[in-house]
C-alpha angles and dihedrals in degrees: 000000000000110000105225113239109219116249131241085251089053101054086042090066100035086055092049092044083054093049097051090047087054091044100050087044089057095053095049083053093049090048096047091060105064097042089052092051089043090049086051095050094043082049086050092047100051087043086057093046088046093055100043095041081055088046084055104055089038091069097037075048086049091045091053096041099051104081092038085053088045086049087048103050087042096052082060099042123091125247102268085036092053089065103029123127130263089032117246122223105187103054129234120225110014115228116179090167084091087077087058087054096043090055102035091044119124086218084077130025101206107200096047095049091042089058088052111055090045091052089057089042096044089058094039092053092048093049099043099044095045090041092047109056091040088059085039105053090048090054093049097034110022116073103198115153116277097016090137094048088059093039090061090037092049085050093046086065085069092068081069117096118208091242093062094054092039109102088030084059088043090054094051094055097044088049086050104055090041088060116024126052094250122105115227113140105081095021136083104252092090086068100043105025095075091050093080092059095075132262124240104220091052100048094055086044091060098031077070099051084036086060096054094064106095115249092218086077090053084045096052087045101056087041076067105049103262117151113227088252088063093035077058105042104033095039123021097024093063093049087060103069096120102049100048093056082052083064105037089048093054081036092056100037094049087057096041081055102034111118105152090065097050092041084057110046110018113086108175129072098232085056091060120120137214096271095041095048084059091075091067098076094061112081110211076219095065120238091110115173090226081176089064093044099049081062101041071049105055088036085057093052099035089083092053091041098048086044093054090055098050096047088038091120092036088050095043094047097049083042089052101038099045115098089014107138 
């Protein structure tokens, strides 16, 4: 059989078919490059934000460590180390012996104190926990008129500091152990009773998380003859979880470090609690062991910090899911 030749035609347009492949190659080629070297320079600038955004918390990190580092150092030093200068930070020689006499020192008596100072938390904590969702879950589910007027002026109580209201607070407790049968002046109720009233802070911190739950599930509740109280208790209170040991952890921590209420209101030595007893080792003579201090100090803090730790994920998730809608 003849083989058939191809034409003129035919290598023309298979030249021109050619042509337009390695121009359009040629295109794609030209367009790939500067995406790739934008997409480079957009890689090199996030890595640059990121280093710099790290840099950043290192130092804030570096700025709250630091006394606790200094604490630290001193609570190891001895006595004429402890106020040398130029100030050491790495001690030497090390003397953990400081943390024995700080324990063992007649200045403090440790577990008493120590007794002392959980019994109070572990009713604030209780108070102010229980109080405060309560408050809480009537200002997020429950429409009555003027609950936004409460709610701002409940907000607007923040703006008082506790020395302001100090020696108002001091004047109803005393009032109130000159004419009702009730002891309060000299004993410990006036630092754990008002927690049960509720705390400001704490019940717009868990409003937010309480306005996250979905209303369809109240709804479906009370469809199904639930009163508000069980609505409360069965349904929202268990998805708060979070948030509540958010509360109950800066509760906690702000009693175990409280030192101006139970200044103010304990009298007698064996009421005395951690951060009170701390007082003890500074002489109003001077001559203080800052050594032994730094270590009552740090023996003081290693409970809070321990605890933080091991609620840390608790703590991050109630953080995290609270006001988010």
């Amino acid at each position: 059989m003849p083989v058939n030749s191809p034409t003129d035609t035919d290598l023309i347009t298979l030249q021109n078919e050619i042509a337009a492949t390695a121009i359009t190659n040629r295109d794609n080629q030209a367009a790939q490059r500067p995406k790739s070297q934008k997409s480079a320079s957009q890689k090199k600038r996030k890595g640059a934000e990121r280093f710099m955004t790290h840099l950043g918390l290192l130092l804030l990190c570096i700025g709250f460590l630091l006394p606790f580092v200094w604490m630290v150092s001193t609570s190891l030093k001895t006595l004429d180390n402890s106020m040398a200068f130029p100030p050491q930070f790495i001690p030497n020689p090390v003397v953990p012996q400081n943390y024995w006499t700080a324990l063992t020192s007649p200045k403090m008596d440790f577990p008493l104190f120590t007794r002392n100072t959980l019994i109070i938390a572990i009713l604030t904590v209780a108070g102010t926990v229980s109080s405060s969702a309560i408050v809480a879950y009537g200002f997020a589910k429950i429409p009555f008129k003027g609950r936004g007027f409460l709610f701002g002026l409940m907000l607007a109580t923040m703006m008082i500091p506790f020395p302001v209201m100090m020696v108002s607070l001091f004047s109803i407790f005393r009032w109130l152990t000159d004419h009702t049968p009730v002891q309060w002046m000299g004993t410990i109720k006036p630092l754990w009773v008002p927690a049960w009233f509720g705390s400001a802070f704490n019940i717009f911190l868990l409003r937010q998380f309480f306005m996250t739950v979905p209303d369809e599930l109240s709804e479906s509740a009370r469809l199904d003859g639930c009163s508000e109280w069980k609505i409360f208790w069965r349904i929202v209170l268990p998805l708060a979880k979070p948030a509540l040991a958010v509360v109950a952890l800066f509760t906690f921590m702000g009693v175990w470090n409280d030192f101006l209420g139970p200044l103010v209101y304990l009298q007698y030595p064996e009421q005395y609690t951690l951060a009170l007893g701390l007082q003890n080792f500074q002489s109003q003579q001077g001559g203080t062991e800052w050594n032994i201090l730094m270590a009552a100090s740090v023996l003081v803090l290693l409970p809070v910090i321990v605890l933080f730790f091991l609620a840390q994920k608790t703590f991050i998730q109630g953080i995290a899911t609270t006001g988010i809608k």
